[in-house]
Steps between C-alpha positions, in 0.01 A plus 500: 500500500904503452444812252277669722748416745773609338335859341406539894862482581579746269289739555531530880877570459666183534723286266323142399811367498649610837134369642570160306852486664391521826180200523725219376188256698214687360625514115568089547125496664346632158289310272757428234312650237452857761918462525540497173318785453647690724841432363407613176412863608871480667655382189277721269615814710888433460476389104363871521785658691739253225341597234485884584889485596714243344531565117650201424221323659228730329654375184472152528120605601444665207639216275209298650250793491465423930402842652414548911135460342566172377538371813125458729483190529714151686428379094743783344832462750604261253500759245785695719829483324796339690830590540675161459710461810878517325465867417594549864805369383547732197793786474197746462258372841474839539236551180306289778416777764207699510678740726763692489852355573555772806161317670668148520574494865630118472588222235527143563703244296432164416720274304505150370752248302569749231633734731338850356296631761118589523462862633177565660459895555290614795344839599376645818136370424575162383760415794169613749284271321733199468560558889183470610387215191779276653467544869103437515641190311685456714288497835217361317684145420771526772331641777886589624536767798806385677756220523861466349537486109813282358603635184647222292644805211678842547370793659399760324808695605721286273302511205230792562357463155403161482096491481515157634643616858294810508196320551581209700724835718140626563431186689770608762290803570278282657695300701660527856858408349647335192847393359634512103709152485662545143771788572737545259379254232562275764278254694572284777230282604646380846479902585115493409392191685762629813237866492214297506577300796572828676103643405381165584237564822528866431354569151292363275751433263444569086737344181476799264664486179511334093468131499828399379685653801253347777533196266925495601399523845264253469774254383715629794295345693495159319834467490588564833114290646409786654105581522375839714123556595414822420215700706100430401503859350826506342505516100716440217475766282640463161510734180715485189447244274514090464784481286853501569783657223565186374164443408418246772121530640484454847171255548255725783343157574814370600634867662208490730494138597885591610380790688259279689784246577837747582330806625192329652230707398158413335427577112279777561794678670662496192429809269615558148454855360521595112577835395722699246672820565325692201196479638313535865335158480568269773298161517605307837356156561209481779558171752348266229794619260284659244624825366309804521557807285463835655139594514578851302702331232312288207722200301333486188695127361513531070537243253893528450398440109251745490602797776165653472268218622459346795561161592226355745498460831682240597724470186882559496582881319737744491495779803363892470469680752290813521594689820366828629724591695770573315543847371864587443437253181192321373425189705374297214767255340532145380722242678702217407351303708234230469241481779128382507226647721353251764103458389382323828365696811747579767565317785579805690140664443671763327414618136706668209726318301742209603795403313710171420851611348595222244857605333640754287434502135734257311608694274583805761867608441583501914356373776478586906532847691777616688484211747627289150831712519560472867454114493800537210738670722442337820539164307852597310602605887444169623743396142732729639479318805516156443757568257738653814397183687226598716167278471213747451075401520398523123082494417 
């Protein structure tokens, strides 16, 4: 039915994918099996457009003698090559695109302890697919239409190419008002908990932002006994990683049993989401905190030993992610990070693929996202400050 489906789509004029975009609730309503069928006509279609435009790609196709024929099937993705994630990273990203360099319309930076930047490259095409991927993501876990967003990071403004702000910035869209906290590299918690007060019995009132920062304002709070009650329909909303630049995990048992006690919300108000800024993927928790991964993106988890098998469901593996939607450069690359795929039924009714991240892969040569840096230089600010005499709120 999903082929027929799909060929249908086709052939009346209309893109599959653009379809897929759109029914967020009826691709997480499929029979897994009808999903994952689907998915692979999505996938199948842009290996073709790769393969047919990206010679650096081709090549690495023909060294595994993987044509757009070789791939029917959900049993041949794993045949795909992947583009391990660090070329991103490389002095020559650019043997990456399948477009020309005069089609990028935007890039997006992400960097982490080493300090060399990930540069993800963006046309026209992809930025209207990502748009649409993330927002029917968006309404389909948040359900968010209005209310006042507190952004616990910098606006976009400050630091326009940070991928990590771009997509919690489309949040704000959605929202009635909203306020960026950290101006400046600077963050001052009694300023955040003042703006809240002011939306309280006006807006349902959102914490948006990575952990670590609405971690500090968390411990604001402790130190100076403070506890708020935020609205029945407020959220926390955090993106960017569970480890600080020092290495430091933050425990998410212990984050959201904080939450719960400072910012007086329940646990299902509390929503984590993973994503990276080279691909399109977002997985957001649902209100049982079980990550799902966009409905038009497949997470096929490998043996880190053995990159061409599978691990089973269940198991701990290494991360590739095969995403359609992607077209400035192929959406198919290997993480470094270690995740397994959730075997039992969803809570939520919905199907497709849940995910449990687990860490990055020990022997990865840097950890975090660009959150990582930012917790670096607002923590040698409050040095700066103690050092001058002042008493600063440290995580």
């Amino acid at each position: 039915m999903s082929t027929q489906l799909h060929s249908l789509l086709k052939n009346s004029g209309l893109d599959p994918l653009k379809v897929a975009l759109s029914s967020v609730p009826e691709l997480f309503s499929m029979p897994d099996e009808k999903l994952l069928e689907f998915k692979t006509g999505l996938i199948h279609e842009a290996f073709s457009h790769h393969y047919a435009n990206n010679p650096f790609f081709r090549s690495a196709c023909d060294g595994k003698g993987v044509t757009p024929d070789s791939i029917s099937t959900p049993a041949d993705l794993v045949k795909i090559p992947l583009i391990p994630i660090e070329l991103f990273k490389s002095n020559d990203s650019h043997k990456l695109l399948s477009i020309s360099l005069r089609d990028v319309e935007l890039e997006m930076r992400s960097t982490g302890t080493s300090g060399i930047p990930s540069v993800s490259r963006r046309c026209a095409k992809t930025i209207d697919n990502a748009v649409l991927g993330i927002y029917a993501m968006y309404r389909e876990f948040l359900k968010i239409s209005k209310g006042a967003g507190l952004y616990l990071c910098p606006s976009t403004e400050e630091i326009p190419e940070m991928g990590m702000i771009k997509a919690l910035n489309m949040l704000a869209g959605l929202l009635d008002t909203h306020r960026f906290m950290v101006r400046q590299e600077s963050f001052k918690p009694e300023e955040a908990l003042a703006q809240l007060e002011e939306w309280n019995q006006k807006f349902n009132r959102h914490l948006i932002g990575p952990p670590f920062l609405i971690n500090r304002f968390i411990s604001y709070l402790k130190a100076t006994d403070t506890r708020i009650k935020l609205d029945k329909n407020s959220y926390i909303i955090t993106l960017g990683g569970w480890k600080r630049f020092s290495g430091q995990m933050l425990s998410r048992a212990e984050f959201n049993r904080e939450c719960v006690e400072y910012l007086g919300v329940e646990e299902s108000q509390i929503r984590d989401i993973y994503a990276l800024v080279e691909s399109n993927v977002v997985a957001i928790d649902d209100e049982h905190g079980v990550k799902h991964v966009s409905p038009f993106i497949h997470f096929s988890v490998r043996d880190p030993k053995q990159l061409d098998r599978e691990v089973e469901p269940g198991e701990t593996g290494q991360l590739a992610i095969l995403d359609p939607l992607a077209r400035s450069t192929p959406g198919f690359m290997l993480t470094e990070d270690l995740v397994r795929l959730l075997p039992e039924p969803s809570r939520s009714g919905r199907s497709g693929q849940r995910m449990q991240y687990v860490m990055r892969l020990p022997e990865s040569k840097e950890f975090g996202c660009c959150a990582v840096n930012l917790d670096k230089r607002l923590e040698d600010l409050d040095a700066e400050q103690a050092a001058s005499g002042s008493c600063p709120v440290v995580a």
